[in-house]
Phi, psi and omega in degrees: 000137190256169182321314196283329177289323179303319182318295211303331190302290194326307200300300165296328151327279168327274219279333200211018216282142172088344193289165159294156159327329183269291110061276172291321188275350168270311173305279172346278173312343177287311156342279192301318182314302194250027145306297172320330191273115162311303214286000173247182179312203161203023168254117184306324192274359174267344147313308183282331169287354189281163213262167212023031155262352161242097224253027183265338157259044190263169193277331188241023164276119129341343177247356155331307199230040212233098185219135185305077192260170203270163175301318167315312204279004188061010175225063189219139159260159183289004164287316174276352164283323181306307197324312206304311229283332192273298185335299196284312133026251186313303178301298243218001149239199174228115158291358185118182165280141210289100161322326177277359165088007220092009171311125184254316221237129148222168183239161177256136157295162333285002182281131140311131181280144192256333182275358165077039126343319202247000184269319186304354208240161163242137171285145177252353186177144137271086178259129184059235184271020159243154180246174189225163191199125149234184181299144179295329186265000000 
């Protein structure tokens, strides 16, 4: 596994850990949309790091400081390495076409974003507890 799939496991891991595959894999394409995308870095881990878009790697997230260590070492239950192993799963195949229409953005149910992020976007789908949103243009 090279760095940039480890970022993206973490990432999905961090943001979605226990979600379905399908789920996880809408997350995934938001990654790639916005590898594809000017207006974003053009590496995934300076995508996932950039600040306040993920918000499981902001400084004051509770999943912050949170990592997929394997079960054995005792300090995981094996729900979160199974979590992890389906993150790398979705990284390291192709699940099919990107379920999100083209999705830059997504929200977690049932919480609502407060900076009003989401008023420039259309949601293109939902899957499972997410919603997915790209520019209206």
């Amino acid at each position: 596994m090279t760095y940039d799939q480890w970022m993206a496991c973490l990432c999905l891991w961090r943001e979605a850990r226990g979600s379905s595959l399908a789920a996880l894999t809408g997350i995934w394409w938001v990654l790639q949309n916005r590898l594809a995308s000017p207006k974003f870095p053009k590496s995934l881990p300076a995508i996932i790091l950039q600040h306040n878009q993920f918000s499981s790697f902001n400084a004051n997230d509770p999943n912050a400081t949170k990592f997929p260590i394997p079960a054995l070492v005792g300090l995981a239950t094996p729900l979160d390495w199974k979590a992890f192993l389906d993150c790398q799963t979705v990284v390291q195949n192709t699940l099919g076409a990107d379920p999100t229409d083209g999705a830059l953005f997504y929200e977690s149910l049932p919480e609502k974003p407060t900076s009003g992020w989401w008023t420039e976007l259309v949601m293109t789908v939902q899957i499972g507890p997410f919603r997915f949103y790209k520019a209206t243009s």
